[in-house]
Backbone as a printed PyTorch tensor [residue, N CA C, xyz], in Angstrom:
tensor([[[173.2040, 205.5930,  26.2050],
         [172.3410, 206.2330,  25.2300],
         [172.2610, 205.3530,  23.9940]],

        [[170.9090, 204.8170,  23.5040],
         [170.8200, 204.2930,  22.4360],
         [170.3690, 205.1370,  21.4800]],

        [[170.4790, 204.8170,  19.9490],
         [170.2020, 205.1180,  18.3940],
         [168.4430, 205.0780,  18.3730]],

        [[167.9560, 204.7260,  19.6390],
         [166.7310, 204.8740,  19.1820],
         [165.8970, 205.6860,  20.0000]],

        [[166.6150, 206.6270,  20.9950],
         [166.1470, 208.0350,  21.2420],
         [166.0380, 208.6720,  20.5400]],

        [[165.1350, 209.6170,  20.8070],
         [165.2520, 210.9870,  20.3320],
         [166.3540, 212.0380,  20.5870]],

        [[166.0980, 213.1260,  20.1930],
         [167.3460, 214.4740,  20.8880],
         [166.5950, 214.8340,  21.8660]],

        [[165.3300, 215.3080,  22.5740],
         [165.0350, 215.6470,  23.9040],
         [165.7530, 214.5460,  24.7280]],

        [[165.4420, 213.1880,  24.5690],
         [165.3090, 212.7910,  25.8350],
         [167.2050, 212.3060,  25.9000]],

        [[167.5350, 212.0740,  24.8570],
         [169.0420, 211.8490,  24.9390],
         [169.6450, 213.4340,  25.3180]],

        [[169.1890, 214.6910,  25.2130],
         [169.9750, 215.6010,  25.9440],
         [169.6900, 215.7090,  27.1880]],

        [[168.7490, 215.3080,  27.9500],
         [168.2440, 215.4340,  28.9620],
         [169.8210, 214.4840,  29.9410]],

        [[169.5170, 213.6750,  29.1270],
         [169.7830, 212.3410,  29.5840],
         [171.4630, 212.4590,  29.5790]],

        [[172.1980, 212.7340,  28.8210],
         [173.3550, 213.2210,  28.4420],
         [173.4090, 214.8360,  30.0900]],

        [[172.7480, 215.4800,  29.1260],
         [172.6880, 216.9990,  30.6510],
         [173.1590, 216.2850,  32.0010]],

        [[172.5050, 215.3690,  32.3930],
         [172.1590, 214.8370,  34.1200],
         [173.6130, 213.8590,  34.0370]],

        [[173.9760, 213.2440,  32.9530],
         [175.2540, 212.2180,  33.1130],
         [176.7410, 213.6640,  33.4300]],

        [[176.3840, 214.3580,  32.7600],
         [177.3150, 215.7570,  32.8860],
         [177.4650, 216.3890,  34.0740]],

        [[176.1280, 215.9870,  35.1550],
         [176.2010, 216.5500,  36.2970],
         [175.8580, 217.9760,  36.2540]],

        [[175.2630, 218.3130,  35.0220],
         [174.4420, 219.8560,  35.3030],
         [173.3200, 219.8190,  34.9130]],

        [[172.5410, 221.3050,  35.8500],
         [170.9910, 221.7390,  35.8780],
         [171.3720, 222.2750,  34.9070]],

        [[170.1130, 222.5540,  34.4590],
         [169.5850, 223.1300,  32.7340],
         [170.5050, 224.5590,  33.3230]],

        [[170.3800, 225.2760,  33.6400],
         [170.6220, 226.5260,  33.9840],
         [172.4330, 226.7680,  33.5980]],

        [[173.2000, 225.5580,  34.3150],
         [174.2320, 225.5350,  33.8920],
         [174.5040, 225.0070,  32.7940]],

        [[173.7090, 224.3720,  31.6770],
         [173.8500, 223.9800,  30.5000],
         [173.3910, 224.8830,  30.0860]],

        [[172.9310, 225.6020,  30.5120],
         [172.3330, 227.0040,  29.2560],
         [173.4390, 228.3290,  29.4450]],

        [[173.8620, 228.5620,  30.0720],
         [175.3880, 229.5130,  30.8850],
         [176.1830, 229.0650,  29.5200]],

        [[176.6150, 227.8740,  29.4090],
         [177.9070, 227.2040,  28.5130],
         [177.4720, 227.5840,  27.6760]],

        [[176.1600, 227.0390,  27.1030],
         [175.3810, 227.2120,  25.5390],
         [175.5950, 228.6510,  25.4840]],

        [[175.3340, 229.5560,  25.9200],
         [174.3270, 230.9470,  26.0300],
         [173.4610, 231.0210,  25.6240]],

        [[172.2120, 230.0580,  25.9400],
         [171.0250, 230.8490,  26.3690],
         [170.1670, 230.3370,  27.5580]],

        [[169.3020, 230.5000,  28.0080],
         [168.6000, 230.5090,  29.1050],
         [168.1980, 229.4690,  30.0270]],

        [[167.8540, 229.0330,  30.9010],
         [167.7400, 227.9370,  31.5080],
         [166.1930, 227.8560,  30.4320]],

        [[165.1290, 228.1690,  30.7050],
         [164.0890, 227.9510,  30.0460],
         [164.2200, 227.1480,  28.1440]],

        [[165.1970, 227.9460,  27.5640],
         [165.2820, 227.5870,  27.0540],
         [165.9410, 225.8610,  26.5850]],

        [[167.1980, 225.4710,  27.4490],
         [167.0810, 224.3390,  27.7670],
         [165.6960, 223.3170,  27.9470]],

        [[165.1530, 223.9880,  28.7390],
         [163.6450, 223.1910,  28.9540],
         [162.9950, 222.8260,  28.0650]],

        [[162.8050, 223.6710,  27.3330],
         [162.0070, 223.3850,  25.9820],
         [162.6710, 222.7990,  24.8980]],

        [[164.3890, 222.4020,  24.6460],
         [164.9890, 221.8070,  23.6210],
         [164.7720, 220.3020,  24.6040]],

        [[164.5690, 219.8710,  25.8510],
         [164.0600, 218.4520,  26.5040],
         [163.0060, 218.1230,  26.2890]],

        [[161.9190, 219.1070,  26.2310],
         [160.2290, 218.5830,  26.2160],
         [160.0440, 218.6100,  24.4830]],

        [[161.1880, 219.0110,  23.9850],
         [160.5980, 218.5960,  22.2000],
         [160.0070, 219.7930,  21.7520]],

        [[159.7580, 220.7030,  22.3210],
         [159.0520, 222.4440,  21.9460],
         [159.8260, 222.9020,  20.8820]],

        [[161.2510, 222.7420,  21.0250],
         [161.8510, 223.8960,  20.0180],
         [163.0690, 222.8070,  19.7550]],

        [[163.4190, 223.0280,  19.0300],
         [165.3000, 222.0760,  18.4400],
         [166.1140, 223.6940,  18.3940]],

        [[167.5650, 223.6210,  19.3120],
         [168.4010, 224.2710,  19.4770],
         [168.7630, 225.2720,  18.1580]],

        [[169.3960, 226.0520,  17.7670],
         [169.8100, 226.5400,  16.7540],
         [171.1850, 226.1150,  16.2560]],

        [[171.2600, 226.1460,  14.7240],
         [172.5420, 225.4810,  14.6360],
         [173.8460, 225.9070,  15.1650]],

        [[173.8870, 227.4920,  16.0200],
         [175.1510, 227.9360,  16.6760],
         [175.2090, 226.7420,  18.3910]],

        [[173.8610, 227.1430,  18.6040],
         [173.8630, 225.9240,  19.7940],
         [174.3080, 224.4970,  19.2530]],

        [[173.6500, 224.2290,  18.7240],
         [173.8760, 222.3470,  18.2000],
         [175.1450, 222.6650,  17.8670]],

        [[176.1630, 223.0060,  17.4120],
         [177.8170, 223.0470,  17.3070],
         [178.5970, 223.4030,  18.5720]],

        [[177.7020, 224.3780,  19.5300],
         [178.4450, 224.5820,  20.9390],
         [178.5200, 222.9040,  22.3010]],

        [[176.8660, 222.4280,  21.3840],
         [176.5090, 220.9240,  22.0540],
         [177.8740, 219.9860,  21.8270]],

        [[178.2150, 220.1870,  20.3760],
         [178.9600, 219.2660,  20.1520],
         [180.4040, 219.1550,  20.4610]],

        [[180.7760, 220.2550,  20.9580],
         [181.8850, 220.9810,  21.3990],
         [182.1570, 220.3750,  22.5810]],

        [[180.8770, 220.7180,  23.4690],
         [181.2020, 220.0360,  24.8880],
         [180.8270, 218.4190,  25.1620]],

        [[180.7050, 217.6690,  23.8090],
         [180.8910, 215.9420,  23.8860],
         [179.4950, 215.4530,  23.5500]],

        [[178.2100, 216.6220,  23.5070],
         [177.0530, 215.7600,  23.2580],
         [177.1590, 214.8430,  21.8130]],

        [[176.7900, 213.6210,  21.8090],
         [177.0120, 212.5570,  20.6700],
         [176.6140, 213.4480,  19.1960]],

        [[176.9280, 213.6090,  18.6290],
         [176.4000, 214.1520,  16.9890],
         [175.5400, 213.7140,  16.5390]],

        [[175.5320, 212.2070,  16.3560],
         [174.7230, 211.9700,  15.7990],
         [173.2330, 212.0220,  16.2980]],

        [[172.7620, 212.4270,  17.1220],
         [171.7370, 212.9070,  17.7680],
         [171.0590, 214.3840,  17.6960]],

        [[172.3100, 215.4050,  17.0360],
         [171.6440, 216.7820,  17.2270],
         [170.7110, 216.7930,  16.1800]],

        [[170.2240, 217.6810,  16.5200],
         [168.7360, 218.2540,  15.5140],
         [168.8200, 219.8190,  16.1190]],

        [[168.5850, 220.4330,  14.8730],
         [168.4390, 222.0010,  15.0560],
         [167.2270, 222.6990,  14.9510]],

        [[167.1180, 223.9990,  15.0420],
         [166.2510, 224.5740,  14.7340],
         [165.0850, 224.6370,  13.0170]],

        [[163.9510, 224.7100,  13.4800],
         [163.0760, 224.7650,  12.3160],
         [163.3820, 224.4210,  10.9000]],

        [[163.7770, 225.6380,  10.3890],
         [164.0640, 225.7010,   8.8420],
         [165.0090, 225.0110,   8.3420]],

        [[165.7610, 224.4620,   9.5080],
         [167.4890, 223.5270,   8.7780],
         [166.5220, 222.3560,   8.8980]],

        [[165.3600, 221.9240,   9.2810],
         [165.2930, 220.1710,   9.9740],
         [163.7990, 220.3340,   9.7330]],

        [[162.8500, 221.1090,   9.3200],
         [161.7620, 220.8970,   9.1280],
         [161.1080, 219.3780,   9.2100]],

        [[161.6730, 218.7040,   8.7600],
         [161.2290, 216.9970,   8.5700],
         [161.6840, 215.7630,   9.3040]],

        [[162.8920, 216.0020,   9.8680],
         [163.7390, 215.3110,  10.6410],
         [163.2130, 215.0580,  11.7460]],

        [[162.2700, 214.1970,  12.2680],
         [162.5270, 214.3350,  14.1290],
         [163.7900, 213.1130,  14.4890]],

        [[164.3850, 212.8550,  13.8000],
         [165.2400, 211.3760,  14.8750],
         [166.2470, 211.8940,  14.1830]],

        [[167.6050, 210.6380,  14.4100],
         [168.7930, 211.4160,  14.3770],
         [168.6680, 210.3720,  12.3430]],

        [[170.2640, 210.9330,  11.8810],
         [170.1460, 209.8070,  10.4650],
         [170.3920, 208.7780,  11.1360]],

        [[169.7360, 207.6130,   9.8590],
         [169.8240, 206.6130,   9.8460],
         [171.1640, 206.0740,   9.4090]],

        [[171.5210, 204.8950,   9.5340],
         [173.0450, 204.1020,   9.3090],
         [173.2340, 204.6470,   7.6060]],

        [[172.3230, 203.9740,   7.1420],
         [172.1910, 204.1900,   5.4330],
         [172.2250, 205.7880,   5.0650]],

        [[171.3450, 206.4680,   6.0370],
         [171.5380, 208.1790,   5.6660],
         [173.0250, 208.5910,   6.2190]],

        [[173.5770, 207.8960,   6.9280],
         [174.7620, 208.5090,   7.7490],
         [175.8390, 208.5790,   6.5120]],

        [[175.8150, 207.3000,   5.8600],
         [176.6440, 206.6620,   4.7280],
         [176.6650, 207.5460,   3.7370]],

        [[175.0910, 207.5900,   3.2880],
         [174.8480, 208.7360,   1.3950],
         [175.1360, 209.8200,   2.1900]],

        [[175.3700, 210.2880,   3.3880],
         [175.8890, 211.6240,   3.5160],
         [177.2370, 211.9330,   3.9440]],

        [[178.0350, 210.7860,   4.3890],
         [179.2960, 210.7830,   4.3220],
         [179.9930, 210.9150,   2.4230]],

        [[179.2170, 209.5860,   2.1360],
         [179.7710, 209.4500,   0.4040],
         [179.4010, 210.6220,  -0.1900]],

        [[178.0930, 211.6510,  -0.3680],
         [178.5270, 213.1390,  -0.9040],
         [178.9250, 213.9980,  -0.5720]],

        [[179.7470, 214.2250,   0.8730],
         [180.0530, 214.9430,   1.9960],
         [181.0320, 216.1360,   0.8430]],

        [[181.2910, 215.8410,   0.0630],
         [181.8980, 216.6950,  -0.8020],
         [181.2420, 218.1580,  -1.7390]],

        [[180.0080, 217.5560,  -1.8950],
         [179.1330, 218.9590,  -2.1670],
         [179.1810, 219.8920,  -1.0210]],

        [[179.0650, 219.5660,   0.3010],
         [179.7100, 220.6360,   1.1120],
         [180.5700, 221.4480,   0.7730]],

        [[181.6110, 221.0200,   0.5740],
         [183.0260, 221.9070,  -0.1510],
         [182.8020, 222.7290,  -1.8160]],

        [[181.7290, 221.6800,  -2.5260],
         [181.6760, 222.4050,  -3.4760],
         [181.2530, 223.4910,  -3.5940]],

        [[179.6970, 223.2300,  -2.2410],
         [178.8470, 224.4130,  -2.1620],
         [179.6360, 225.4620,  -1.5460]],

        [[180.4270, 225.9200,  -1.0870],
         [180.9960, 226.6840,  -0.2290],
         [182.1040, 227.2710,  -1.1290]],

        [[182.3920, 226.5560,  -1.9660],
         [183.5650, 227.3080,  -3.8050],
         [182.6210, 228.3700,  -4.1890]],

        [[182.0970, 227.5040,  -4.3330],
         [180.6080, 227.5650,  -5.7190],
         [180.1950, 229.5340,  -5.0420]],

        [[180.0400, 229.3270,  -4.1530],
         [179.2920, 230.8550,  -3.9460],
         [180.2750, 231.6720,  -3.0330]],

        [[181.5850, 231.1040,  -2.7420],
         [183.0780, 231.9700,  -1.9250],
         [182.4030, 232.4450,  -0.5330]],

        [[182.1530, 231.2580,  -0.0810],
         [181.9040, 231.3430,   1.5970],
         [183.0530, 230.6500,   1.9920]],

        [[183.6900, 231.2310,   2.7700],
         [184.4050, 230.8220,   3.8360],
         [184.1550, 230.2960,   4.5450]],

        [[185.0190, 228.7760,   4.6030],
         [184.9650, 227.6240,   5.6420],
         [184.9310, 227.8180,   6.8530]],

        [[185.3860, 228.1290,   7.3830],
         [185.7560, 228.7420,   8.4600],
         [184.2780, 229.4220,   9.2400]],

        [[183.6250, 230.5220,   8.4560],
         [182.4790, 231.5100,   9.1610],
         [181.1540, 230.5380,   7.9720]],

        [[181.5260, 229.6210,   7.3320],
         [179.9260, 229.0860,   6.9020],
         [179.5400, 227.6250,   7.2500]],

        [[180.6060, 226.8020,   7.6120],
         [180.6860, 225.4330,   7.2140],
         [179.5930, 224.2900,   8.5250]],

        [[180.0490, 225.0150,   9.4920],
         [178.9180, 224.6300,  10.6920],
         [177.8420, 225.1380,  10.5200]],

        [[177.3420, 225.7080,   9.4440],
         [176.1260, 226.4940,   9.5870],
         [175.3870, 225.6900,   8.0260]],

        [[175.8520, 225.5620,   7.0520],
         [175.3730, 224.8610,   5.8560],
         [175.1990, 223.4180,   6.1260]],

        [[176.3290, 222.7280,   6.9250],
         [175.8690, 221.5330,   7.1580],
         [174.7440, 221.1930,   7.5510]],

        [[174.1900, 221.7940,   8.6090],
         [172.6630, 221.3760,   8.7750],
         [171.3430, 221.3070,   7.6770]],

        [[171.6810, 222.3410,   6.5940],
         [171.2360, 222.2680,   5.6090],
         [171.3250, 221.1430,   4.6380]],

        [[173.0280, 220.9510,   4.4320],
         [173.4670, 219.2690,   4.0990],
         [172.5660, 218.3090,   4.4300]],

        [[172.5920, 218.0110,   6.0650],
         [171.9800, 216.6430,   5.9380],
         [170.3380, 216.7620,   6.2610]],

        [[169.9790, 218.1560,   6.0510],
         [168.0200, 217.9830,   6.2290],
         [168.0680, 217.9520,   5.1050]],

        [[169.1650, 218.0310,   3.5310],
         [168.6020, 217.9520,   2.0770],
         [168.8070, 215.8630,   2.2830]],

        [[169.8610, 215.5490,   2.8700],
         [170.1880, 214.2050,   3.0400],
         [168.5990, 213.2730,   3.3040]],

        [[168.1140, 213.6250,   4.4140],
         [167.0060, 213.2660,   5.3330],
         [165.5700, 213.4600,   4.2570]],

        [[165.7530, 214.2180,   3.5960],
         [164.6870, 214.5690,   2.7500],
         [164.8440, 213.8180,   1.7160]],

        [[165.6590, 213.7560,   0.8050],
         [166.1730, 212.7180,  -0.2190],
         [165.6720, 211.0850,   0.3890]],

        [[165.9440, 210.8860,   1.3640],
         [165.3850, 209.3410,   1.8230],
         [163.9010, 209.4000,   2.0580]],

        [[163.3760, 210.3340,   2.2160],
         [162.0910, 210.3810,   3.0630],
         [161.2260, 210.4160,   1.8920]],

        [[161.6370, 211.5520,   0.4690],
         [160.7860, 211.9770,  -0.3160],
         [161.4750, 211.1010,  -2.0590]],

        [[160.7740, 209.8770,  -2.1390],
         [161.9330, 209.4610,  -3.4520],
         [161.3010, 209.7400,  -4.4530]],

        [[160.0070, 210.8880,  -4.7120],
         [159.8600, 211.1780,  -5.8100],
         [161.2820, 212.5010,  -6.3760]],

        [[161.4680, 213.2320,  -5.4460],
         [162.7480, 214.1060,  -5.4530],
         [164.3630, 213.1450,  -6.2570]],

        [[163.8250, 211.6120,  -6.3110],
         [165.1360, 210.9810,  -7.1880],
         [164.9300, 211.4620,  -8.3500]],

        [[163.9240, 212.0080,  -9.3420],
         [164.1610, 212.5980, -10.5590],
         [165.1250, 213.4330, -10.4570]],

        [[165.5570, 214.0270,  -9.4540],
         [166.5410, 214.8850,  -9.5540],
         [168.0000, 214.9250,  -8.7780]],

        [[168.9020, 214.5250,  -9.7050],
         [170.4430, 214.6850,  -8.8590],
         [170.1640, 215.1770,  -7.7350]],

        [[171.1660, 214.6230,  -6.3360],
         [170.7220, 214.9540,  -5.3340],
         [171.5450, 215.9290,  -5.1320]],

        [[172.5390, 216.1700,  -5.9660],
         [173.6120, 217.7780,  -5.8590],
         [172.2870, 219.1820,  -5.8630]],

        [[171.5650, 219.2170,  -6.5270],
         [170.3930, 220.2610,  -7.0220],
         [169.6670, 220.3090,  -5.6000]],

        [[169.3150, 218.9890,  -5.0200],
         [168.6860, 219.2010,  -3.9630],
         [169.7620, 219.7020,  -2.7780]],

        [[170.5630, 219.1990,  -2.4110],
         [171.5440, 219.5250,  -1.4340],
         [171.9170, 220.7230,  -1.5350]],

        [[172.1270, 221.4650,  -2.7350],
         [172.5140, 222.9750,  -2.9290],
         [171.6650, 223.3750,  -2.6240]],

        [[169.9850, 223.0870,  -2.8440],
         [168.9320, 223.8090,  -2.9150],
         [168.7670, 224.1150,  -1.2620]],

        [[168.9240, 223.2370,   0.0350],
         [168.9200, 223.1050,   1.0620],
         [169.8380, 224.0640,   1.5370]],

        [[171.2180, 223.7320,   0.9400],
         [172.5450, 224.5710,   1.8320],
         [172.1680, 226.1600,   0.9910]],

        [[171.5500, 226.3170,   0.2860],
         [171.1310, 227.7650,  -0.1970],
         [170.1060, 228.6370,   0.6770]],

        [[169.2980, 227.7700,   1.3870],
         [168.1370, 228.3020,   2.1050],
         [168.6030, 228.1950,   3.1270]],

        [[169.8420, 227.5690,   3.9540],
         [170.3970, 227.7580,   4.9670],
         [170.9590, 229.2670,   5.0300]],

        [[171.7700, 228.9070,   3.8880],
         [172.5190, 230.0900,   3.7020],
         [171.7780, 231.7030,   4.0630]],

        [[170.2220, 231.5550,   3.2310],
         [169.4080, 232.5760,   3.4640],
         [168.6070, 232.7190,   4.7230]],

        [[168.8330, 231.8820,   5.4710],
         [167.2160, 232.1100,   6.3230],
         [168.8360, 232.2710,   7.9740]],

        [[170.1400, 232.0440,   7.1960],
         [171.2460, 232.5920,   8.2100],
         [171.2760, 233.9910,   8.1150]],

        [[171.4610, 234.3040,   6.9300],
         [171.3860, 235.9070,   6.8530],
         [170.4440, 236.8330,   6.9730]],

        [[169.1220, 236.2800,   7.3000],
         [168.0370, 236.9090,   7.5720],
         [168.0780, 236.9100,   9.4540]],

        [[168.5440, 236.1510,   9.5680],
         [168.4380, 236.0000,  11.3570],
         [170.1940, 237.0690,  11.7790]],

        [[170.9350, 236.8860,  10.9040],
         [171.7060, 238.1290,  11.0760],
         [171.2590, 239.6560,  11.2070]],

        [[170.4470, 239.8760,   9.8010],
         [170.0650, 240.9560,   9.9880],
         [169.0540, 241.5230,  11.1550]],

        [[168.4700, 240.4270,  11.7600],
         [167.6830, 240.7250,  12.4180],
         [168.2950, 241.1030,  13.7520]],

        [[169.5720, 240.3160,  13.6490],
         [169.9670, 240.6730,  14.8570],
         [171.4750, 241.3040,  14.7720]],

        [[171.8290, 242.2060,  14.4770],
         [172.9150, 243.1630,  14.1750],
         [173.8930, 243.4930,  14.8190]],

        [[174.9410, 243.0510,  14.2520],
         [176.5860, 243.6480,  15.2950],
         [176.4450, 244.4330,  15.9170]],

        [[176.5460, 244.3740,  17.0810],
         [177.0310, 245.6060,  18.2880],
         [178.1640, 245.8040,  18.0580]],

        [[178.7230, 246.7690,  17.9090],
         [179.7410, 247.5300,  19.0420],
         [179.9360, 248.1830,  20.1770]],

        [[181.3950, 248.3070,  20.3950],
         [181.4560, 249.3500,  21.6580],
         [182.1050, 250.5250,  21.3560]],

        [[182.1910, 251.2280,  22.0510],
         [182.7380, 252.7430,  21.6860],
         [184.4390, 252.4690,  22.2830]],

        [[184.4000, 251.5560,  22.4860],
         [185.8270, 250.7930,  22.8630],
         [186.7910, 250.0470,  21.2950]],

        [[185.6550, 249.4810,  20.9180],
         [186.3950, 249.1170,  19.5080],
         [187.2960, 249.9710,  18.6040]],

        [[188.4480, 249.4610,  18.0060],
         [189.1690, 249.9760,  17.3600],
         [188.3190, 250.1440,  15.8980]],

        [[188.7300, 251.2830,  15.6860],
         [188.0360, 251.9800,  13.9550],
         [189.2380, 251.3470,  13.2110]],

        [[188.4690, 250.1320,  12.1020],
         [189.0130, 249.8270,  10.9560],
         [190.1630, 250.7300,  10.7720]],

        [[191.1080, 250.2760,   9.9400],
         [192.1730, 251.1980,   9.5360],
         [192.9000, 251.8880,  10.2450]],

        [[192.7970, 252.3170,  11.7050],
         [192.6950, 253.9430,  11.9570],
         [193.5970, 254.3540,  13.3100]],

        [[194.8280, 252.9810,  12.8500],
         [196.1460, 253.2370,  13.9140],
         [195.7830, 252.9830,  14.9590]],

        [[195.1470, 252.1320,  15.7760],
         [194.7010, 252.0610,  16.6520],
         [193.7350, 253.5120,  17.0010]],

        [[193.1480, 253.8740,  16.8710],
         [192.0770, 254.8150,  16.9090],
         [190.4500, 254.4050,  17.5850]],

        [[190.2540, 254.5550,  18.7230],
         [189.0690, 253.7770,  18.9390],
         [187.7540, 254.8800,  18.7380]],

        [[186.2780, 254.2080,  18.9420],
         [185.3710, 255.0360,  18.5290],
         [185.3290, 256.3350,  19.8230]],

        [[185.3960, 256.0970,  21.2000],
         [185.4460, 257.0200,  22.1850],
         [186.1900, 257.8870,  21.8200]],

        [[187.2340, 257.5740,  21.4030],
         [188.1370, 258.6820,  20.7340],
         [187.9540, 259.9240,  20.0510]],

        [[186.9730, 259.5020,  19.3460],
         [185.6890, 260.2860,  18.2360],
         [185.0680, 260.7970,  19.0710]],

        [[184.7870, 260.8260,  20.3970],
         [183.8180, 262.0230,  21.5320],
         [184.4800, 262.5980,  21.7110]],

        [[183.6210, 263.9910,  21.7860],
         [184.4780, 265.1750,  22.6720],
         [183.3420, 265.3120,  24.0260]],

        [[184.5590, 265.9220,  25.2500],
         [183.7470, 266.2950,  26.4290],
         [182.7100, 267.2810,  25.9980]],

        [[181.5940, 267.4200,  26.1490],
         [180.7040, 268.6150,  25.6000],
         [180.9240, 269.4280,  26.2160]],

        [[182.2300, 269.9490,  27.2290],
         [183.0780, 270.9270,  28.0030],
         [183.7120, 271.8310,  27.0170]],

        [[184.1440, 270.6110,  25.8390],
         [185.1390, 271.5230,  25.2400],
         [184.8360, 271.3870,  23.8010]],

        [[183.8090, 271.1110,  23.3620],
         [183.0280, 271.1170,  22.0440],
         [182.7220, 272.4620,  22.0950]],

        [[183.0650, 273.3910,  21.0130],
         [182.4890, 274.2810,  20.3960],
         [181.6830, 274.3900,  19.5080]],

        [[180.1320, 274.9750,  19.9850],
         [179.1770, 275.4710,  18.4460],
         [179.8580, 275.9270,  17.2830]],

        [[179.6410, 275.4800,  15.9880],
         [179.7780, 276.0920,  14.6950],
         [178.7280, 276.9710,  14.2410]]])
């Protein structure tokens, strides 16, 4: 795999060296064989929970590209020079993540993509040098931040009636049913 693919054809290409059909690369990922299809033909860029599950199972990094709103501008992977100015401020990451008390842990794979599409943009757009590139990079990992919590809400914690109730001694929600055998009207 060379630096001067793209991410379709280097996952494709990567997929088949792995010895799996899309179908079984989409099983690992969780989501669909189809969907595989369309992160190869260039239709859609993975989401950033996928692009971190990619990277998990050995696909090269420097190649991912995510979904829409993190990468709007990006089609190739960074450049040597972008790899560098985003290693050398790799620290506004950490700041950004003080700065507003997100936890490393549940934010840090998810802002980065924001990181380096503010990175990618900064090289691409140099009228944006009027402005510290901390302002821009926050401004990026901020709209990550938002357009994450909008795709949360959209898609909302399940539970099970198996789960333990907060607090509640081991207490699960089934627990909270009664047989309607032995429920009495009030």
């Amino acid at each position: 795999m060379t630096d001067t693919k793209d991410f379709p054809s280097v996952l494709k290409e990567w997929r088949e060296k792995q010895g799996l059909i899309q179908k079984a690369l989409g099983e690992q990922l969780g989501v669909c064989k189809s969907a595989i299809h369309r992160y190869e033909h260039g239709d859609v860029k993975p989401s950033p929970e996928v692009a971190v599950k990619l990277v998990k199972l050995g696909f090269p990094s420097k190649f991912i590209q995510c979904g829409g709103h993190y990468n709007r501008t990006a089609k190739t992977a960074l450049t040597d020079e972008e790899r560098a100015f985003a290693e050398k401020h790799h620290k506004l990451v950490y700041s950004f993540l003080n700065s507003r008390r997100l936890r490393e842990d549940d934010w840090y794979d998810i802002i980065i993509f924001g990181y380096l599409h503010a990175v990618q943009v900064w090289f691409k757009r140099k009228e944006l040098h009027k402005y510290k590139f901390s302002v821009i990079a926050y401004s990026s990992m901020r709209d990550t931040v938002r357009q994450e919590r909008k795709r949360a809400r959209r898609h909302p914690h399940v539970i099970s009636i198996y789960d333990v109730i907060y607090q509640s001694d081991g207490l699960t929600y089934a627990d909270m049913l009664c047989d309607p055998r032995d429920c009495v009207e009030i």
